[in-house]
C-alpha atoms as a printed R data frame, in Angstrom:
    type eleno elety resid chain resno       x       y       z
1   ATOM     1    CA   UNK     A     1 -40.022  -4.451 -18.398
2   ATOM     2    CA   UNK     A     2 -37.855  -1.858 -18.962
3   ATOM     3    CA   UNK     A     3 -37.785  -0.702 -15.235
4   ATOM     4    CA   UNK     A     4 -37.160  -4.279 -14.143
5   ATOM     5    CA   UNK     A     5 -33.977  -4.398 -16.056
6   ATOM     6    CA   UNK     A     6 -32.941  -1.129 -14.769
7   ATOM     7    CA   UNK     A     7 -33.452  -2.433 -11.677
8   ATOM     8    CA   UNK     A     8 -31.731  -5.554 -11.859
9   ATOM     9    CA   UNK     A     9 -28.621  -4.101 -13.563
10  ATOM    10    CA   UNK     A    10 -28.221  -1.514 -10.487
11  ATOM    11    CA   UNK     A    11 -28.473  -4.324  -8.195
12  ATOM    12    CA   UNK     A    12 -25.778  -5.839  -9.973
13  ATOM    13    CA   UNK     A    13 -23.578  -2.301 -10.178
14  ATOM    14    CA   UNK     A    14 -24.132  -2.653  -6.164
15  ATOM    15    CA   UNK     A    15 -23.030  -6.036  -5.822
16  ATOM    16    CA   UNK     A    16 -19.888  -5.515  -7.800
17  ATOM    17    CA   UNK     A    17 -19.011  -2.527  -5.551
18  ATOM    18    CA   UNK     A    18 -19.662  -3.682  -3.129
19  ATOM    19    CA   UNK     A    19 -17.326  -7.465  -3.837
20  ATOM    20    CA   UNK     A    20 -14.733  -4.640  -4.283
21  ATOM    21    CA   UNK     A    21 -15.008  -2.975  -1.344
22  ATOM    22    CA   UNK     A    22 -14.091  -6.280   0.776
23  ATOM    23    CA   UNK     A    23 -11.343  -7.159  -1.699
24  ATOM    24    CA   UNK     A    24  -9.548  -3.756  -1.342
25  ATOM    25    CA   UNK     A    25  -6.874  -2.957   1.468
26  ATOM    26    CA   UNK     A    26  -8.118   0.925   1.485
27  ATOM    27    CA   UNK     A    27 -11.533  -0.035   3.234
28  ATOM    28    CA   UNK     A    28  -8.972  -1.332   6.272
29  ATOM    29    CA   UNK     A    29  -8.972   2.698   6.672
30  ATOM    30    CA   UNK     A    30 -12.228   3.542   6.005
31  ATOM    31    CA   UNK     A    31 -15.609   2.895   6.516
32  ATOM    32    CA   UNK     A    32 -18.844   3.501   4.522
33  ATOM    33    CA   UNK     A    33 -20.604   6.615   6.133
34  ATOM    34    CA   UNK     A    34 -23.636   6.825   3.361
35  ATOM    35    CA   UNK     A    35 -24.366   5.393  -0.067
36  ATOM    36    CA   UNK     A    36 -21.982   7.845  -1.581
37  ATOM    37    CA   UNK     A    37 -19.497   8.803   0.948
38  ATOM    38    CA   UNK     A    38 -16.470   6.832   2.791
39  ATOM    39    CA   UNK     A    39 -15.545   7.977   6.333
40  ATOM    40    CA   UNK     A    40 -12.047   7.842   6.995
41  ATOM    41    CA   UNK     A    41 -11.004   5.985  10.155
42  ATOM    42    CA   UNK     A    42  -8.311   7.746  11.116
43  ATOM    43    CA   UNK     A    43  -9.062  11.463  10.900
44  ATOM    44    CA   UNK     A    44 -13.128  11.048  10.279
45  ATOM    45    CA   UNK     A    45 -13.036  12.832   6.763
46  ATOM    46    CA   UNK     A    46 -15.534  12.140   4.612
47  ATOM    47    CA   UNK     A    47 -14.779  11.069   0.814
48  ATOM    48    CA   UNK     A    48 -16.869  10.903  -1.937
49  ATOM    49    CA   UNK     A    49 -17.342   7.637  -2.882
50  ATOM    50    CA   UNK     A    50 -19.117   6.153  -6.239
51  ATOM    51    CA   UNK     A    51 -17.054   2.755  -6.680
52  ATOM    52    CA   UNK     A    52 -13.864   3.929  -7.136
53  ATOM    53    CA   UNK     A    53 -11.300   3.476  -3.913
54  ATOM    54    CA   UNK     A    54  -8.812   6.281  -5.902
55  ATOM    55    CA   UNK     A    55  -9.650   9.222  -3.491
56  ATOM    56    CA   UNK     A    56  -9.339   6.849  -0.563
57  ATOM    57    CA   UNK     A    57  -5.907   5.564  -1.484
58  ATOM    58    CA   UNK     A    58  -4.574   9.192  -2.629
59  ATOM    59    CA   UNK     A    59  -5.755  10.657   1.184
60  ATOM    60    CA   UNK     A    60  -3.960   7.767   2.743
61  ATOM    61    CA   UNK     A    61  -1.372   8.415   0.746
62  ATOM    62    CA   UNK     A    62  -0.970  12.461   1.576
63  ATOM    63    CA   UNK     A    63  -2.643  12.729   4.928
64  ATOM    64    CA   UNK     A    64  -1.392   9.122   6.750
65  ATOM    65    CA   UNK     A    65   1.546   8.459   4.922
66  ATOM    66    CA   UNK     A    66   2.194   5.034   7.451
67  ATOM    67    CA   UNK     A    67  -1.805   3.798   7.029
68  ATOM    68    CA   UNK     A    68  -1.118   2.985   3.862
69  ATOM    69    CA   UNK     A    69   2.540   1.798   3.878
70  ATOM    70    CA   UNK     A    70   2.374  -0.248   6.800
71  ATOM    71    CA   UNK     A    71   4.009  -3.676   6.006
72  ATOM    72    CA   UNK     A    72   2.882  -6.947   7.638
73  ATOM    73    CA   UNK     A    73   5.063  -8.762   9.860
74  ATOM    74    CA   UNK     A    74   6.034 -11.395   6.825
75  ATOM    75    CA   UNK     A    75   7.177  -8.357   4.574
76  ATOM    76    CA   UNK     A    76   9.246  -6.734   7.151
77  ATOM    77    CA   UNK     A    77  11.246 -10.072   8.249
78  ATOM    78    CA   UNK     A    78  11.444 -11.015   4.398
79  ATOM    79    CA   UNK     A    79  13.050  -7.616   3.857
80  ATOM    80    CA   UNK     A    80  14.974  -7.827   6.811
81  ATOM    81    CA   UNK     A    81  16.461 -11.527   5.685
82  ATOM    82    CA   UNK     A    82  17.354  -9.743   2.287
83  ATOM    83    CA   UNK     A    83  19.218  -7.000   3.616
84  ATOM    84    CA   UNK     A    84  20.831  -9.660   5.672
85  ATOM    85    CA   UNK     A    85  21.824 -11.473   2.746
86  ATOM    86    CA   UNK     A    86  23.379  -8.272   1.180
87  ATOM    87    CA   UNK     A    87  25.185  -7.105   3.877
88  ATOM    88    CA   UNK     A    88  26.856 -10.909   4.654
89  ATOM    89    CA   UNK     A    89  27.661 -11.853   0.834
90  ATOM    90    CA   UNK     A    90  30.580 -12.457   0.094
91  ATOM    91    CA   UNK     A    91  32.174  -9.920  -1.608
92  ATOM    92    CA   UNK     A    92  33.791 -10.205  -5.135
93  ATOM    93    CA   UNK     A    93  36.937  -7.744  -5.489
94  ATOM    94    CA   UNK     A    94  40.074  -8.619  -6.657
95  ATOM    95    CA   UNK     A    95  43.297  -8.362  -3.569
96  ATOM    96    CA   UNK     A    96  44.186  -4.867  -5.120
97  ATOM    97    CA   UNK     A    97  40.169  -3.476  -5.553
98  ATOM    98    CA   UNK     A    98  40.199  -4.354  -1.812
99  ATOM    99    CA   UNK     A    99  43.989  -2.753  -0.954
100 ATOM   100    CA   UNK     A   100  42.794   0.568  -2.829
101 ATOM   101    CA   UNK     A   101  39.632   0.236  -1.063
102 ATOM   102    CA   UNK     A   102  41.331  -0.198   2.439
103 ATOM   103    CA   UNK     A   103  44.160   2.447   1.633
104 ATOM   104    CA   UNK     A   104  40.963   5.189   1.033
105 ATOM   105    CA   UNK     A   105  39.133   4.640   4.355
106 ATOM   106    CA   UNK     A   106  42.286   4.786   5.703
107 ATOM   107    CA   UNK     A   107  42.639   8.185   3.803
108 ATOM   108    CA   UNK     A   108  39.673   9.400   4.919
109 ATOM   109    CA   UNK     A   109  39.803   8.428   8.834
């Protein structure tokens, strides 16, 4: 009885990990090598692995800085259309903030 519930609660343990291992962006990177060990795509390092996707987010982090920063396409153009915005606001400065403003470029040139 006793080893049935053992056994049913590690299948469990398994199943969880293993939900979370489809619902994290890391395994993108990497790929499961053994039962305890994730194999990086990129550089073929192996990581210890024992349901946590910590290490595997910290290497991406210090050895492929861009693997895990990449943006997809929506982020970039939704950035993009803010910086946009920013850069074509109007601006809000009195006629003297921009005369002082226009008199120190001219300064500096």
């Amino acid at each position: 009885c006793h080893s049935s519930l053992a056994f049913a609660q590690n299948h469990q343990r398994k199943t969880i990990i293993a939900n979370r291992q489809q619902s994290s962006k890391v395994w993108e990177h990497f790929m499961k090598a053994t039962e305890k060990q994730a194999e990086c795509k990129l550089c073929k390092v192996k990581l210890s692995f024992h349901g946590s996707t910590s290490a595997m987010h910290e290497h991406l982090k210090r050895k492929h800085v861009m693997a895990e920063n990449e943006e997809s396409p929506l982020a970039k153009r939704k950035r993009s259309s803010t910086m946009d915005e920013f850069l074509t606001r109007p601006t809000k400065c009195t006629p003297q903030q921009a005369n002082a403003l226009t008199e120190a470029i001219l300064n500096m040139l």
